[in-house]
N, C-alpha and C positions, 0 to 999 in steps of 0.2 A: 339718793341714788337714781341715776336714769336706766331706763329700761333698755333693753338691749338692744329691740328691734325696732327701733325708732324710723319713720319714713325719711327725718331731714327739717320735716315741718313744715310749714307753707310752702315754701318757696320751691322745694323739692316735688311736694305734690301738682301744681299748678307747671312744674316743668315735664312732670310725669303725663298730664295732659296735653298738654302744648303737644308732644311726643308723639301721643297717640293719635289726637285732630290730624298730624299731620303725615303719618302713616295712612291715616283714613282717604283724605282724601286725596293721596296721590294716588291709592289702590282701588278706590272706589268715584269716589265726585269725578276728578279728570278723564276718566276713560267712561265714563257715562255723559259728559259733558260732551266730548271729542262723535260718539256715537250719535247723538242727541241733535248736534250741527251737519252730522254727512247725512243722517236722513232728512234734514228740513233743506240741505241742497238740493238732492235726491227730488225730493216734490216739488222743489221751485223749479227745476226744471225738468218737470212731464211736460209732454207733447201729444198731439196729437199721434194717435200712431205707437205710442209706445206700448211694451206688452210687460203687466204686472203682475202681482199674488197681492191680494189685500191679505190682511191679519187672518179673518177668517179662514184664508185657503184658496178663496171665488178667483179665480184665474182670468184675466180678458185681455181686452185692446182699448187703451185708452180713445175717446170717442172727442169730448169735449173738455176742456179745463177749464171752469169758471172760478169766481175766488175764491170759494173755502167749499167747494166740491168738485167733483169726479166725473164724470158720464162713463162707463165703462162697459162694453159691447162684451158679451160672455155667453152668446151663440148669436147665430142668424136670426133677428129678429127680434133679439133679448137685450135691453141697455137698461143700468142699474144705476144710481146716483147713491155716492158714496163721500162719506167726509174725504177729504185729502188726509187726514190724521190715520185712517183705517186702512190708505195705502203699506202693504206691508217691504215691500222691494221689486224691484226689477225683475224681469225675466229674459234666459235669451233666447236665441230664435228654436230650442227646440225644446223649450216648457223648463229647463232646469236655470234654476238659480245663477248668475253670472258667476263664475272662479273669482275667489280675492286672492290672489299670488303672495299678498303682505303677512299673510299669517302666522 
């Protein structure tokens, strides 16, 4: 006698996964991937001039860009060297975060 609640067997459970991996990663991987590439645009192109927030909060003006750090002015007289990785975003011209309209 077979038991009632049987999955199906291999071939049921490995589709039962298949299923799940690809739930996952359209709801998670792709839009962490997609996020992942607008911030590495984002720091490929700072400039001189630009006005950011790192991760921490430190608010400035972008001073110098060399290859894999920051020069960032964050008073008169004050410049700090910071990974490009620790850039957190943009800011606009009046200390708030730029609008994303796509939301």
């Amino acid at each position: 006698m077979e038991s009632a609640g049987g999955g199906g067997g291999p071939l049921g459970m490995m589709m039962m996964f298949a299923l799940i991996f690809g739930v996952f990663y359209f709801l998670v991987i792709m839009p962490a991937k997609k996020q992942q590439k607008k911030k590495e645009a984002m720091i490929g192109a700072l400039k001189k001039g630009d006005k950011v927030v790192t991760g921490g909060g430190i608010f400035g003006t972008v001073s110098a860009v060399e290859e894999h750090t920051v020069l960032l002015k964050i008073a008169e007289n004050t410049k700090i060297r910071i990974s490009k990785s620790a850039i957190g975003g943009p800011v606009g011209s009046d200390g708030a975060p730029p609008e994303n309209p796509k939301r």
